[in-house]
N, CA, C and O atoms as a DFTB+ gen file, in Angstrom:
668 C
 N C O
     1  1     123.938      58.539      77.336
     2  2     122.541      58.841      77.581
     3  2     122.247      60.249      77.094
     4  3     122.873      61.288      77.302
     5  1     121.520      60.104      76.635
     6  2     121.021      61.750      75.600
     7  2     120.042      62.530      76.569
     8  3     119.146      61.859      77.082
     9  1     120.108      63.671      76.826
    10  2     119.454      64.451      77.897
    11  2     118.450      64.993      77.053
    12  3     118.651      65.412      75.913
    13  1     116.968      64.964      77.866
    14  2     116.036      65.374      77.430
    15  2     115.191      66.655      77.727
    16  3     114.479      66.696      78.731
    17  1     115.248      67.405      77.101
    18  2     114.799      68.634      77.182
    19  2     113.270      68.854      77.702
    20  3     112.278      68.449      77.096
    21  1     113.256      69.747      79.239
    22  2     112.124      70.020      79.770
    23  2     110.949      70.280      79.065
    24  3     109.830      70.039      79.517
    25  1     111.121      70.652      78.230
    26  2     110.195      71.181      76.935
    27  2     109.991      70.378      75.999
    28  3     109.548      70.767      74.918
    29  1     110.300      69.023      76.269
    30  2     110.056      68.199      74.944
    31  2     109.013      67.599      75.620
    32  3     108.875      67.771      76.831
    33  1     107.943      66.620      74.690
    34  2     106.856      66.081      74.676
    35  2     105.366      67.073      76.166
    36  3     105.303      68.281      76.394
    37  1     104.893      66.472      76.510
    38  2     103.715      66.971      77.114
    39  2     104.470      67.666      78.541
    40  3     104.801      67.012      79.530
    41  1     104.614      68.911      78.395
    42  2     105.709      68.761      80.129
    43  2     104.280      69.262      80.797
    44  3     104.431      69.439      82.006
    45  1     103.589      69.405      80.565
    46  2     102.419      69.774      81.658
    47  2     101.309      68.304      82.201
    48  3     100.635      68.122      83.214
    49  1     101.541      67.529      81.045
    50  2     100.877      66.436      81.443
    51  2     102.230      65.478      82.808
    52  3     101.905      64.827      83.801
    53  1     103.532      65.744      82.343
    54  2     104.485      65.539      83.331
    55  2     104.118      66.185      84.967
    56  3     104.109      65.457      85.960
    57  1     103.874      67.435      85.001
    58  2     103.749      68.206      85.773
    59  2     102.660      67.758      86.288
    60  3     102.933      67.153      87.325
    61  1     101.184      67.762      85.993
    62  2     100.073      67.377      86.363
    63  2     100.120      65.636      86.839
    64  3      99.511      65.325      87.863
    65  1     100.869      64.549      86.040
    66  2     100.749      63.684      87.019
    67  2     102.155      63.626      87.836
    68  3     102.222      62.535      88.401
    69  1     102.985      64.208      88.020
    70  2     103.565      64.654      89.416
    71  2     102.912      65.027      90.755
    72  3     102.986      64.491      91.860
    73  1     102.233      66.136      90.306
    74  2     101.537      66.818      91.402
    75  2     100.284      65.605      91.692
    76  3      99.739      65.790      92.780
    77  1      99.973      64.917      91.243
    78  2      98.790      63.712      91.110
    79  2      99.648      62.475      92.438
    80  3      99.082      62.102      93.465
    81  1     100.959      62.097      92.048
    82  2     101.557      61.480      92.360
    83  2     102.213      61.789      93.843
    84  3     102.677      60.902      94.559
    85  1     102.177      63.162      94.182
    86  2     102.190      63.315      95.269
    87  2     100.916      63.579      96.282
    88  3     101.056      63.883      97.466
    89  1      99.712      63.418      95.650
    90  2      98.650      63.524      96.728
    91  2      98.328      64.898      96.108
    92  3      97.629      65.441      96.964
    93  1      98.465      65.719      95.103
    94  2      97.868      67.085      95.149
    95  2      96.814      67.068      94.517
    96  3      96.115      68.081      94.502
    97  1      96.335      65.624      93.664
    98  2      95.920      66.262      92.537
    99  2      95.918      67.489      91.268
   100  3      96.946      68.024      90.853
   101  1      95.199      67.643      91.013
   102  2      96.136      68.835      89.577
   103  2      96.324      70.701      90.321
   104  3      96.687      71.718      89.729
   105  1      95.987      70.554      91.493
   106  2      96.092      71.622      92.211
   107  2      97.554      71.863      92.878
   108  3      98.135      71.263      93.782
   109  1      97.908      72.941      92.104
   110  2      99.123      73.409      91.833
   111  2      99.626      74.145      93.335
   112  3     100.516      73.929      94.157
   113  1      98.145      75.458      93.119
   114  2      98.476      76.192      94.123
   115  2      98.403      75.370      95.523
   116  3      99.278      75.547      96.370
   117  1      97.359      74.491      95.729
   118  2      97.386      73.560      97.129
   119  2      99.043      73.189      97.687
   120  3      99.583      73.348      98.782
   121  1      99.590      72.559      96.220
   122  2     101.134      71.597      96.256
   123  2     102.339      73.253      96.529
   124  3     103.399      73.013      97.108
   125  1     102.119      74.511      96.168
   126  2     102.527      75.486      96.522
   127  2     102.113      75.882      97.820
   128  3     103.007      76.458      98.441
   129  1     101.183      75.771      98.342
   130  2     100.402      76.424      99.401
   131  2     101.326      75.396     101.161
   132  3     101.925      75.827     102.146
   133  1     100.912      73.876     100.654
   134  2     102.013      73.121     101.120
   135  2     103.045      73.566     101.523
   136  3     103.221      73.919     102.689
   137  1     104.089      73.630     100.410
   138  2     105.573      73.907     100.698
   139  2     106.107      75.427     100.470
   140  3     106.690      75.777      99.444
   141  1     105.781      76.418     101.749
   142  2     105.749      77.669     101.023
   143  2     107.487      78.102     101.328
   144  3     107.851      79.070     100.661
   145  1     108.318      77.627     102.041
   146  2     109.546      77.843     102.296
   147  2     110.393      77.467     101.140
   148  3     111.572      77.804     101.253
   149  1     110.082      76.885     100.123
   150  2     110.734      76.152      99.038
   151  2     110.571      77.342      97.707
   152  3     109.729      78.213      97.488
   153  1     111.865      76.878      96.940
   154  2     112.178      77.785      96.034
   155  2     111.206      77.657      94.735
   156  3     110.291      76.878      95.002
   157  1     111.128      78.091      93.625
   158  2     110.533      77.402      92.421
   159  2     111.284      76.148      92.104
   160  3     110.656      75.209      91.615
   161  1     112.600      76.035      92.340
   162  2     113.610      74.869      91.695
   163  2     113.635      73.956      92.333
   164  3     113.942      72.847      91.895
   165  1     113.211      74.276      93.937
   166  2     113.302      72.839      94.617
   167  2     111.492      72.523      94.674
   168  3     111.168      71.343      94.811
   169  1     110.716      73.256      94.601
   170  2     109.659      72.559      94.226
   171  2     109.605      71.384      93.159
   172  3     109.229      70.215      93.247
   173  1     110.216      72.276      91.929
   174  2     110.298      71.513      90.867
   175  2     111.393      69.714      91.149
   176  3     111.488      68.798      90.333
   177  1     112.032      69.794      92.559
   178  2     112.674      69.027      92.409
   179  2     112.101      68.189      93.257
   180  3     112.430      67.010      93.132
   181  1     110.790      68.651      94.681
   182  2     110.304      67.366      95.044
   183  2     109.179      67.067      94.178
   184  3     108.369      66.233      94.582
   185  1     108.966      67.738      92.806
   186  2     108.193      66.521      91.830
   187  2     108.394      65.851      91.615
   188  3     107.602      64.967      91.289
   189  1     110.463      65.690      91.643
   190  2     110.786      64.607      90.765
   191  2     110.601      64.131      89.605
   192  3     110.624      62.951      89.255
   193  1     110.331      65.491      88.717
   194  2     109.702      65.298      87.015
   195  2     110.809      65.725      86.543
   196  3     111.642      65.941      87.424
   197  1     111.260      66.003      85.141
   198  2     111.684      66.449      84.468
   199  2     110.989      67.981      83.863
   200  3     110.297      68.090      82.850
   201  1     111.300      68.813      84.573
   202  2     110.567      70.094      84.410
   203  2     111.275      71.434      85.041
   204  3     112.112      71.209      85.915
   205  1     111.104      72.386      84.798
   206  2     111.687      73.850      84.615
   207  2     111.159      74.453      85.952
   208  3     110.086      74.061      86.411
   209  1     111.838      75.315      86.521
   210  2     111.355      76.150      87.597
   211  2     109.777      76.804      86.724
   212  3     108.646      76.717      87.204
   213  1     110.011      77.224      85.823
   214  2     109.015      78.707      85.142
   215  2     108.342      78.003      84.625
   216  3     107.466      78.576      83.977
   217  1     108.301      75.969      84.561
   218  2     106.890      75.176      83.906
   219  2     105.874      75.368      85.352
   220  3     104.656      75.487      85.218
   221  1     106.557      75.383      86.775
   222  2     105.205      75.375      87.719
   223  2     104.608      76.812      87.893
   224  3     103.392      77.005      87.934
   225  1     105.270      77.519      87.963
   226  2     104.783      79.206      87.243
   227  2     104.258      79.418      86.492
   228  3     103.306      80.177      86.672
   229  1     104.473      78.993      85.405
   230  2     103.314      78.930      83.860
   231  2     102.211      78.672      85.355
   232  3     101.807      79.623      86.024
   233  1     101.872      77.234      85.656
   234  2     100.882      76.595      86.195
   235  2     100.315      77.467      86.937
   236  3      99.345      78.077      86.488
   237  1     100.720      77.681      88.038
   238  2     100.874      78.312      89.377
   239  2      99.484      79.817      88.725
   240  3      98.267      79.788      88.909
   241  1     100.218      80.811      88.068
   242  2      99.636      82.004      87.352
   243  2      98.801      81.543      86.768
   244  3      97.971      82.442      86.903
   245  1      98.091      80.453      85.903
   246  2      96.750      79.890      85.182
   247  2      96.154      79.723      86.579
   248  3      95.131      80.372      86.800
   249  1      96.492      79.185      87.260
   250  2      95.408      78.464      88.302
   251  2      95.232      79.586      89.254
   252  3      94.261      79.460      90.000
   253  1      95.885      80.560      89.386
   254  2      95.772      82.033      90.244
   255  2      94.293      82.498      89.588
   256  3      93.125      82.676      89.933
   257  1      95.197      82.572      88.350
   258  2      93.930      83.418      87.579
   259  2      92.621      82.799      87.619
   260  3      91.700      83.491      88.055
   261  1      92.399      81.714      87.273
   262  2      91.143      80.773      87.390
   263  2      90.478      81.076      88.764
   264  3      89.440      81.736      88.824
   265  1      90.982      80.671      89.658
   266  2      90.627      80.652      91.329
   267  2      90.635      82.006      91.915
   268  3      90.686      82.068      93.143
   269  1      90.585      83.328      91.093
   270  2      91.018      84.780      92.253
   271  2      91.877      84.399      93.356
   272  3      91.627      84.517      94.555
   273  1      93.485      83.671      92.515
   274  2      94.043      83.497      93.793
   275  2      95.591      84.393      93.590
   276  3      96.742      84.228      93.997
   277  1      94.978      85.270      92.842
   278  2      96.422      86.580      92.149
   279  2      96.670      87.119      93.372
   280  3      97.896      87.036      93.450
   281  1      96.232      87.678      94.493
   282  2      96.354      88.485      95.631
   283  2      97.640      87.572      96.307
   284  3      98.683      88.174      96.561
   285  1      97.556      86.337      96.545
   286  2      97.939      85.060      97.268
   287  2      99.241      85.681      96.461
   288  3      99.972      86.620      96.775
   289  1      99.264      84.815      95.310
   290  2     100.629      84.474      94.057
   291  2     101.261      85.475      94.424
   292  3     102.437      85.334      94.759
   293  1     100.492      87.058      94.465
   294  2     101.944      87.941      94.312
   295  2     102.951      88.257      95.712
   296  3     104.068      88.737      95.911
   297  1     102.218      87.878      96.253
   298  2     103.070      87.421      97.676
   299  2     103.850      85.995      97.438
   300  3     105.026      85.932      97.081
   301  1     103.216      85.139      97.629
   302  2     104.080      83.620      97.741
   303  2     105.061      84.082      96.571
   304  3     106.199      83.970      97.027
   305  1     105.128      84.688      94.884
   306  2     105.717      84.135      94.745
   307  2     107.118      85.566      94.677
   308  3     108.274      85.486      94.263
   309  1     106.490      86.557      95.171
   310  2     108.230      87.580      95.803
   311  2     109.152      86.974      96.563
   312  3     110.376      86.859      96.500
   313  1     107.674      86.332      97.848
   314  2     108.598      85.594      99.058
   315  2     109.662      84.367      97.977
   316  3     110.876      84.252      98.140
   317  1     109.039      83.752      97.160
   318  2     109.725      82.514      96.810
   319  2     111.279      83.290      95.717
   320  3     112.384      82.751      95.655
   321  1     110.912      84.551      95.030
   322  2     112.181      85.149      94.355
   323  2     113.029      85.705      95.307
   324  3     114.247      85.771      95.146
   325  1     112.412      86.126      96.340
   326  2     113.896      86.737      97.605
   327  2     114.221      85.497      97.956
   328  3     115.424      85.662      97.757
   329  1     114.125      83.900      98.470
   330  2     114.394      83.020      98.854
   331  2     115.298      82.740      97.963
   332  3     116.392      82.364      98.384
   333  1     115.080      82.851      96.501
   334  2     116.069      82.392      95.216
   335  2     116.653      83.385      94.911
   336  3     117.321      83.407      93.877
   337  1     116.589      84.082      95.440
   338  2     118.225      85.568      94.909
   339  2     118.599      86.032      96.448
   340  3     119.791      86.230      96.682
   341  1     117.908      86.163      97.210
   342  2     118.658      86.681      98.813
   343  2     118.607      85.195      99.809
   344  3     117.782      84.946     100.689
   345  1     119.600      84.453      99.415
   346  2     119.223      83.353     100.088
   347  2     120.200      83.443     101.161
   348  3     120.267      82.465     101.906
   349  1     121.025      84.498     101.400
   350  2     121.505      84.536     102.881
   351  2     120.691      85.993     103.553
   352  3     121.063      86.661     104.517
   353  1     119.678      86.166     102.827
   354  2     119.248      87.304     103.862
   355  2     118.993      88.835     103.105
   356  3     119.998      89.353     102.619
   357  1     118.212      89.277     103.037
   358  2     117.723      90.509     102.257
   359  2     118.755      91.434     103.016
   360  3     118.905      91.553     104.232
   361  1     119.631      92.248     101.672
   362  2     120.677      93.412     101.619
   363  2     121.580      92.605     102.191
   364  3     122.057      93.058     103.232
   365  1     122.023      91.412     101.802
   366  2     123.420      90.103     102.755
   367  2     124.229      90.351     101.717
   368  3     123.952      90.634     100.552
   369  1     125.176      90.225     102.218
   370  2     126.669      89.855     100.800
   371  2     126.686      90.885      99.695
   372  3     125.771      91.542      99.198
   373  1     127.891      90.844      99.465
   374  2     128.809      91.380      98.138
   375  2     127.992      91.649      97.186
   376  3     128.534      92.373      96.351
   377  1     127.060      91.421      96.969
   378  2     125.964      91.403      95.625
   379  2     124.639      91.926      96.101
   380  3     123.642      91.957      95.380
   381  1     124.680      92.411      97.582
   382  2     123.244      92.205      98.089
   383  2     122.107      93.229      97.116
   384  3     120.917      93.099      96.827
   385  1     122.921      94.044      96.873
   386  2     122.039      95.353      95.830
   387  2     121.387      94.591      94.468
   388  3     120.302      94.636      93.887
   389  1     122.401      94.015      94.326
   390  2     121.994      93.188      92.255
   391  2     120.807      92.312      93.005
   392  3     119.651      92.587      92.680
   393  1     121.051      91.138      94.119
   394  2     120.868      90.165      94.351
   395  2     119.258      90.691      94.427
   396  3     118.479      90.278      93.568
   397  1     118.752      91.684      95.561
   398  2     117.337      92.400      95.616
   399  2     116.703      92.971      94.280
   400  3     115.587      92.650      93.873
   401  1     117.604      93.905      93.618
   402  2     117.018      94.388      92.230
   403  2     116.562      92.256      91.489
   404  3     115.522      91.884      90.944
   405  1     117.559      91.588      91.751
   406  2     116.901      90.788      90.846
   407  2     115.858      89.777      91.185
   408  3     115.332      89.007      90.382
   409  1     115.548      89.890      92.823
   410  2     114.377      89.448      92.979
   411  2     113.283      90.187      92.646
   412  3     112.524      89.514      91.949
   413  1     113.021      90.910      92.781
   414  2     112.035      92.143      92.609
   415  2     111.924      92.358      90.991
   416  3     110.837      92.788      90.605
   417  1     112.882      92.119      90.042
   418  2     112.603      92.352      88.433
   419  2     111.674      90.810      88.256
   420  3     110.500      90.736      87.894
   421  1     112.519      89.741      88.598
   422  2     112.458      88.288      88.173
   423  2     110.347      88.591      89.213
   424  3     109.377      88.832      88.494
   425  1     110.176      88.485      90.831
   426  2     108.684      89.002      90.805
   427  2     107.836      89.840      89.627
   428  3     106.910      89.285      89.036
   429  1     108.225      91.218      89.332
   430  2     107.357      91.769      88.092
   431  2     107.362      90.856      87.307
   432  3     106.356      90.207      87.021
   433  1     108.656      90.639      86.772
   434  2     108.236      89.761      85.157
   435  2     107.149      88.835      84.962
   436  3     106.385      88.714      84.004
   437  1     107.258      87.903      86.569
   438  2     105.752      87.038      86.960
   439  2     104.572      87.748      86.859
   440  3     103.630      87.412      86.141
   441  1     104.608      88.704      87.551
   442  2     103.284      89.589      87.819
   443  2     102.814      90.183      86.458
   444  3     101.810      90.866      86.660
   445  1     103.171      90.173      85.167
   446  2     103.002      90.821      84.216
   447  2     102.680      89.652      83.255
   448  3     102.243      89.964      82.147
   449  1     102.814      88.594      83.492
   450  2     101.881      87.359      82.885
   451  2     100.215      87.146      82.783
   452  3      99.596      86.566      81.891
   453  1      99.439      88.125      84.574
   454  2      98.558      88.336      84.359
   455  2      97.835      89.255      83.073
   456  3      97.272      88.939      82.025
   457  1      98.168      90.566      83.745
   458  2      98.032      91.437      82.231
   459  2      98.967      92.924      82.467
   460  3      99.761      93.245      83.352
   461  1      98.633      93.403      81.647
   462  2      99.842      94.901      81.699
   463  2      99.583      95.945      83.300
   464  3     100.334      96.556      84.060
   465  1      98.278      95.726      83.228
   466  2      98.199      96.529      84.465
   467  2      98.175      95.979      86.000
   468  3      97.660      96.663      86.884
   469  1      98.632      94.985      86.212
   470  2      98.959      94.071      87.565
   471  2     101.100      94.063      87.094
   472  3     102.039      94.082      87.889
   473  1     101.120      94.040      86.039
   474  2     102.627      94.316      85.615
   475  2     103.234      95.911      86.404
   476  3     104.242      96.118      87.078
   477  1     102.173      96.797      85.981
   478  2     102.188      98.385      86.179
   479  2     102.562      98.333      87.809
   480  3     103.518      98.882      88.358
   481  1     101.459      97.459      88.452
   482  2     101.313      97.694      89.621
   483  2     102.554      96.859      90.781
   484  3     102.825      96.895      91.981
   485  1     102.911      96.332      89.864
   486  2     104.083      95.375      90.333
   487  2     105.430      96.384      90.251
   488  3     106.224      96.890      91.044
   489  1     105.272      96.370      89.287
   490  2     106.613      97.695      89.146
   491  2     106.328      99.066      89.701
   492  3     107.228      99.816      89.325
   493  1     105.634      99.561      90.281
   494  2     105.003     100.483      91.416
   495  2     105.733     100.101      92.659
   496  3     106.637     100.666      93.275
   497  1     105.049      98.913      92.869
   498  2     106.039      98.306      94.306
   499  2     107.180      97.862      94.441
   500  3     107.973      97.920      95.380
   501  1     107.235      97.363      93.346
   502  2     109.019      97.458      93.212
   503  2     109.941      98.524      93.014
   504  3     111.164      98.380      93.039
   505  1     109.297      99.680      92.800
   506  2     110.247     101.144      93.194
   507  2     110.232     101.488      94.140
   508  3     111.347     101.793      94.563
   509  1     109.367     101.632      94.855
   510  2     108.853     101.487      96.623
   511  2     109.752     100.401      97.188
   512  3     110.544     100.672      98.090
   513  1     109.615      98.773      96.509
   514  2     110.948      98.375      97.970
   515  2     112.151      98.782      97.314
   516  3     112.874      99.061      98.271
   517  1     112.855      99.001      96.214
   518  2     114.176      99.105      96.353
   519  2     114.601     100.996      97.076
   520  3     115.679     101.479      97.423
   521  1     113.410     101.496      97.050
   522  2     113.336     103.007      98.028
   523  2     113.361     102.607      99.141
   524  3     114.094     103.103      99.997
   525  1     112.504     101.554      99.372
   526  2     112.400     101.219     101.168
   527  2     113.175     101.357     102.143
   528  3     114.328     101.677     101.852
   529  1     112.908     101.210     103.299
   530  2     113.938     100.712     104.296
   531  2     112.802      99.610     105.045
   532  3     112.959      99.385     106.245
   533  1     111.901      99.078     104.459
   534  2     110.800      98.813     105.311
   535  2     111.682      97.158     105.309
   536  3     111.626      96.518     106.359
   537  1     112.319      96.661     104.322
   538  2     112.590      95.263     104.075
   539  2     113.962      95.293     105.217
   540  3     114.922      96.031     104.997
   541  1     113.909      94.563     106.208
   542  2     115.449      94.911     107.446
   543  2     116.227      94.226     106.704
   544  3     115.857      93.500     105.781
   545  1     117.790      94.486     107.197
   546  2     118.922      93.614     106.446
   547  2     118.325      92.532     107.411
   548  3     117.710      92.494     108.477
   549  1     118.971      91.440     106.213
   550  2     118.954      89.706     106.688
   551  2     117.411      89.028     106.871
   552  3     117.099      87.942     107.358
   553  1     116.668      89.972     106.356
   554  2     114.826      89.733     106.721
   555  2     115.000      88.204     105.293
   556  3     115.776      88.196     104.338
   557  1     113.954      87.096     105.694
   558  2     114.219      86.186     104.480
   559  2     113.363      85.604     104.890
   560  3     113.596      84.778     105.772
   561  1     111.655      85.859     104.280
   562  2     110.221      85.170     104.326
   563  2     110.490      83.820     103.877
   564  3     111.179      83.292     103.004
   565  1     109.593      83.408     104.909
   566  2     109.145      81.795     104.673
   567  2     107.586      81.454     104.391
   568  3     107.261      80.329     104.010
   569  1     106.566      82.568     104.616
   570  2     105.324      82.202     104.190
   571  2     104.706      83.993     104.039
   572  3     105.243      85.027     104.437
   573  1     103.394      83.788     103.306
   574  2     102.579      84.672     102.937
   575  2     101.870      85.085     104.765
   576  3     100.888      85.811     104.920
   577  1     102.354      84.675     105.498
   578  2     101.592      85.363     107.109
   579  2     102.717      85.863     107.264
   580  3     102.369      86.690     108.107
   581  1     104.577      86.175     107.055
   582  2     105.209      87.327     107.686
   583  2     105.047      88.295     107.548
   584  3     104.784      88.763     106.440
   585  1     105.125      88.885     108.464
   586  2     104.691      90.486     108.924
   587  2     105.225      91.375     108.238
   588  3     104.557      92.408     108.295
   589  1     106.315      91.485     107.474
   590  2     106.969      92.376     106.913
   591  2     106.227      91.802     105.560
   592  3     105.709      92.802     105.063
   593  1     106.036      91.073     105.027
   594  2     104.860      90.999     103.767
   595  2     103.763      91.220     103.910
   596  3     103.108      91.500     102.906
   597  1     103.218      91.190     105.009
   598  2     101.687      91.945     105.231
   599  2     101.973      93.654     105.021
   600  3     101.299      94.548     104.508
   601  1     102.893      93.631     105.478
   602  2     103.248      95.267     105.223
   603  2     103.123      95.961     104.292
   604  3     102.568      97.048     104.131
   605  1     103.869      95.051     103.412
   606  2     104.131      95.528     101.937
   607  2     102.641      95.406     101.254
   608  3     102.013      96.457     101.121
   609  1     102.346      94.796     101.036
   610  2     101.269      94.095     100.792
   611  2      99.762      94.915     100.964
   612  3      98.847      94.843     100.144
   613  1      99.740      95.677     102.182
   614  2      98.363      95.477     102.504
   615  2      97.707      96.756     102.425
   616  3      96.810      97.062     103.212
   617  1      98.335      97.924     101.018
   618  2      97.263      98.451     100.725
   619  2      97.214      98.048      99.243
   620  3      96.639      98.771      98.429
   621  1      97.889      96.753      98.842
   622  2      97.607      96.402      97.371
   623  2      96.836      95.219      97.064
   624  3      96.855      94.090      97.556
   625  1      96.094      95.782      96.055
   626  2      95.680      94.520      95.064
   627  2      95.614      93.848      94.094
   628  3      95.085      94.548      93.230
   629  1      95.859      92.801      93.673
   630  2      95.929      92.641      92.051
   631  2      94.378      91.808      91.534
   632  3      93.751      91.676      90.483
   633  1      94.277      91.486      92.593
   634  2      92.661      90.966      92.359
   635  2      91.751      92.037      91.383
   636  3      91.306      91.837      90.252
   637  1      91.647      93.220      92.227
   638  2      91.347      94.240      91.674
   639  2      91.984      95.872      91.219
   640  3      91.928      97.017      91.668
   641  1      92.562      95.201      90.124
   642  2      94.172      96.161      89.960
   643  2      93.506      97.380      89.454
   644  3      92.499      97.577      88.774
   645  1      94.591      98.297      90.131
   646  2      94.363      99.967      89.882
   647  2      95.291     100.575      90.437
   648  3      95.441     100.264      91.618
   649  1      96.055     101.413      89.995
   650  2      97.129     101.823      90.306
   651  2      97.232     102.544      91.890
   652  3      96.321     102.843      92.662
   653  1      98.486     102.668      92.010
   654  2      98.311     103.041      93.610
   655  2      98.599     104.434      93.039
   656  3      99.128     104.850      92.008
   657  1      98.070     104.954      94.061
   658  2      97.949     106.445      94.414
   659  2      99.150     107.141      94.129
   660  3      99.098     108.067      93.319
   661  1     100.228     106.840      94.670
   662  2     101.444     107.403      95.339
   663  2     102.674     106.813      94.538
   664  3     103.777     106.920      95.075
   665  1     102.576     106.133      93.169
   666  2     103.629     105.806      92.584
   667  2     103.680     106.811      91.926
   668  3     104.604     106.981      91.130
């Protein structure tokens, strides 16, 4: 059996009747909004499509942008990169230093899909948490209402991006 590459033929028309097929209709962020404890990969896996963690991200970031729902994304989707690189617990294990730097790079790189200056502002806060102490060891979000992401969070915007003061 010859394996077929995520990227071959329409993977968004894949993606779109997935999300159709589960009741979301083509609303991405709703089918995100749903399952906010879930990684990009296991999203991608209760589609049950043939598709890439970074094809519902493509999605996810179009439909942010469309809807002013960038404020939302850059939360859900840090929480969803510490879930996929600190998955025993923010500053956990042998790696915990790489494991945080690479949630926090793998977040910017997302955040910089919008445009250069929500990128700027992403990498602002990402020098701020790896300075932090605000993130506790073993802290590991499950939705955009934990308190330690309101924290972070709540003198920024990307809705209406402008650099913070204090980077």
């Amino acid at each position: 059996m010859t394996k077929v590459s995520v990227w071959s033929g329409d993977w968004e028309k894949r993606l779109f009747d997935s999300l159709e097929r589960q009741g979301f209709g083509n609303d991405a962020i709703f089918f995100a909004k749903s399952n906010p404890d879930l990684t990009y990969k296991e999203l991608v896996e209760l589609l049950d499509a043939s598709l890439a963690p970074i094809q519902i991200v493509y999605l996810l970031t179009e439909q942010a942008q469309e809807s002013n729902e960038i404020d939302w994304f850059s939360k859900d989707c840090f929480i969803r990169q510490v879930q996929r690189q600190c998955a025993s617990g923010w500053k956990v294990g042998s790696k915990a230093d790489y494991n945080a730097a690479s949630a926090i790079a793998d977040w910017i790189c997302c955040m910089k899909r919008f445009s250069q200056e929500t990128g700027k502002i992403a990498s602002c806060v990402g020098i701020k948490l790896i300075k932090s102490t605000v993130l506790p060891e073993g802290w590991l979000p499950n939705n955009t209402d934990d308190i330690v992401i309101q924290e972070i969070f709540k003198d920024v915007s990307f809705s209406n991006p402008k650099l913070i003061d204090d980077c």
